[in-house]
N, C-alpha and C positions, 0 to 999 in steps of 0.2 A: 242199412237197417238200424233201427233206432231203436234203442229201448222204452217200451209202451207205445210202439206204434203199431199201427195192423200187422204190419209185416211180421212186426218180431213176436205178435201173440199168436197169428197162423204158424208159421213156420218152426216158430223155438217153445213158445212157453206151452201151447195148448198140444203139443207131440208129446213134451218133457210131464204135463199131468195126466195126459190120456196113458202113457206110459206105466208112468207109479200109480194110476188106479188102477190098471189090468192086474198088473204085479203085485199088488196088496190083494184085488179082488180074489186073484188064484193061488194064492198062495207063492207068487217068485216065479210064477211060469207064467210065459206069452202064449195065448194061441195066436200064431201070426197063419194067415192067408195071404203066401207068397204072391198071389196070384194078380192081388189088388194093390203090390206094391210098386208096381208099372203104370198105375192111377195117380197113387202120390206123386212120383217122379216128372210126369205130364203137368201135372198142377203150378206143381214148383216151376218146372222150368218155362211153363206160360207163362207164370207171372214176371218171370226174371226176363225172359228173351222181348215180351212185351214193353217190357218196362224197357228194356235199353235200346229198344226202338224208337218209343215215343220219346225219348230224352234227346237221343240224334236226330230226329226229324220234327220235335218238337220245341226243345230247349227246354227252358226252364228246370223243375226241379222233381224230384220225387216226389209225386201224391200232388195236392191240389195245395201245400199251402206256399208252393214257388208256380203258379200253373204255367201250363204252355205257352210260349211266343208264337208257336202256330199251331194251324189246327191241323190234327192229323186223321187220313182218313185212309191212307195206305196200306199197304202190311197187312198183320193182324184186328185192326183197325174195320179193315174193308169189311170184315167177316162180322164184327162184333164189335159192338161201341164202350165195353168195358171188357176186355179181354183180361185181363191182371186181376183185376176183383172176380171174374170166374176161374182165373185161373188158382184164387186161394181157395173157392166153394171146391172144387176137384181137387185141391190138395187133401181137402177135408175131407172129403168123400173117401180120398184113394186110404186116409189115414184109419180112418173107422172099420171101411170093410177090410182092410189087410191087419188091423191088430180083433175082429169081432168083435168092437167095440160099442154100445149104448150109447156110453157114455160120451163116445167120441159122436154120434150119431146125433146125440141131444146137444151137443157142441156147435156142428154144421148148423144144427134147425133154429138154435139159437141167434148165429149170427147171419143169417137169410135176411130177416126184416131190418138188422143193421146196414148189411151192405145195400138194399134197397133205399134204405133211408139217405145212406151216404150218396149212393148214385144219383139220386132226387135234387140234392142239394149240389153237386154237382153239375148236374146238366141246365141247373140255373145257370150256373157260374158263367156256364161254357158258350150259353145263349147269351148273357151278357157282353161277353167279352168278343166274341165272333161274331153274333148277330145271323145275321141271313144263309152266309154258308154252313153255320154249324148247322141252322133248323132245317136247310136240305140235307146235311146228311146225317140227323136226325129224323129225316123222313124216309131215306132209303135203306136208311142201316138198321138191324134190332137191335134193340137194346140187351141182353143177356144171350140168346141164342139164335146161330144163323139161320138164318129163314121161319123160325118158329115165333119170340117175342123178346 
């Protein structure tokens, strides 16, 4: 995890401000919604178990600017062709509704059209780099959710 990379604004810097806006918004008190913090926990750990899937089955490097030596269509993969960047939208998600957060809320909705953007530019890459297999399982696989888009 890098500093200034996705990862470390999902996981570190956008908890560490959602956090001290709660805390200043209320006066030093959390209202936490235990309930939604089994969301967060999901999120994170798809991103992570994701990620060191495609790294052993794929090679290459974290994130897209070492990309894969192969294409991976296994695993988590099989379900969903970008599981790790869903898995940061759910980290968001689980972060907002377990602190009742807005602000965390306008956080997630802000980085939607990011990660969409990012995934775009990506699946150039991947059709470059792959060619023919990747656009079959670009044609069997969703792109953000299984069986829905």
């Amino acid at each position: 995890m890098t500093l200034g990379g996705t990862s470390f604004r999902t996981f570190v810097l956008y908890p560490v401000i959602v956090l001290a806006w709660e805390l200043w918004l209320h006066g030093g008190r959390l209202r936490l919604e235990p309930w939604f913090l089994p969301l967060a926990a999901w999120g994170y750990l798809q991103y992570d178990l994701a990620g060191r899937y495609r790294l052993r089955r794929g090679g290459g490097g974290p994130g897209m600017d070492t990309p894969p030596e192969r294409l991976v269509t296994s695993g988590p993969f099989a379900l969903c062709r970008n599981p790790m960047y869903l898995g940061h939208l759910i980290f968001l998600a689980g972060l907002a509704l377990s602190l009742q957060s807005w602000f965390g809320a306008a956080i997630l909705v802000a980085t939607l059209p990011w990660f969409q953007f990012r995934v775009l530019r990506d699946e150039r890459r991947l059709a470059e780099r792959f060619g023919e297999p990747y656009m079959q399982y670009r044609a069997r696989v969703k792109r953000w959710i299984p069986a829905l888009f």
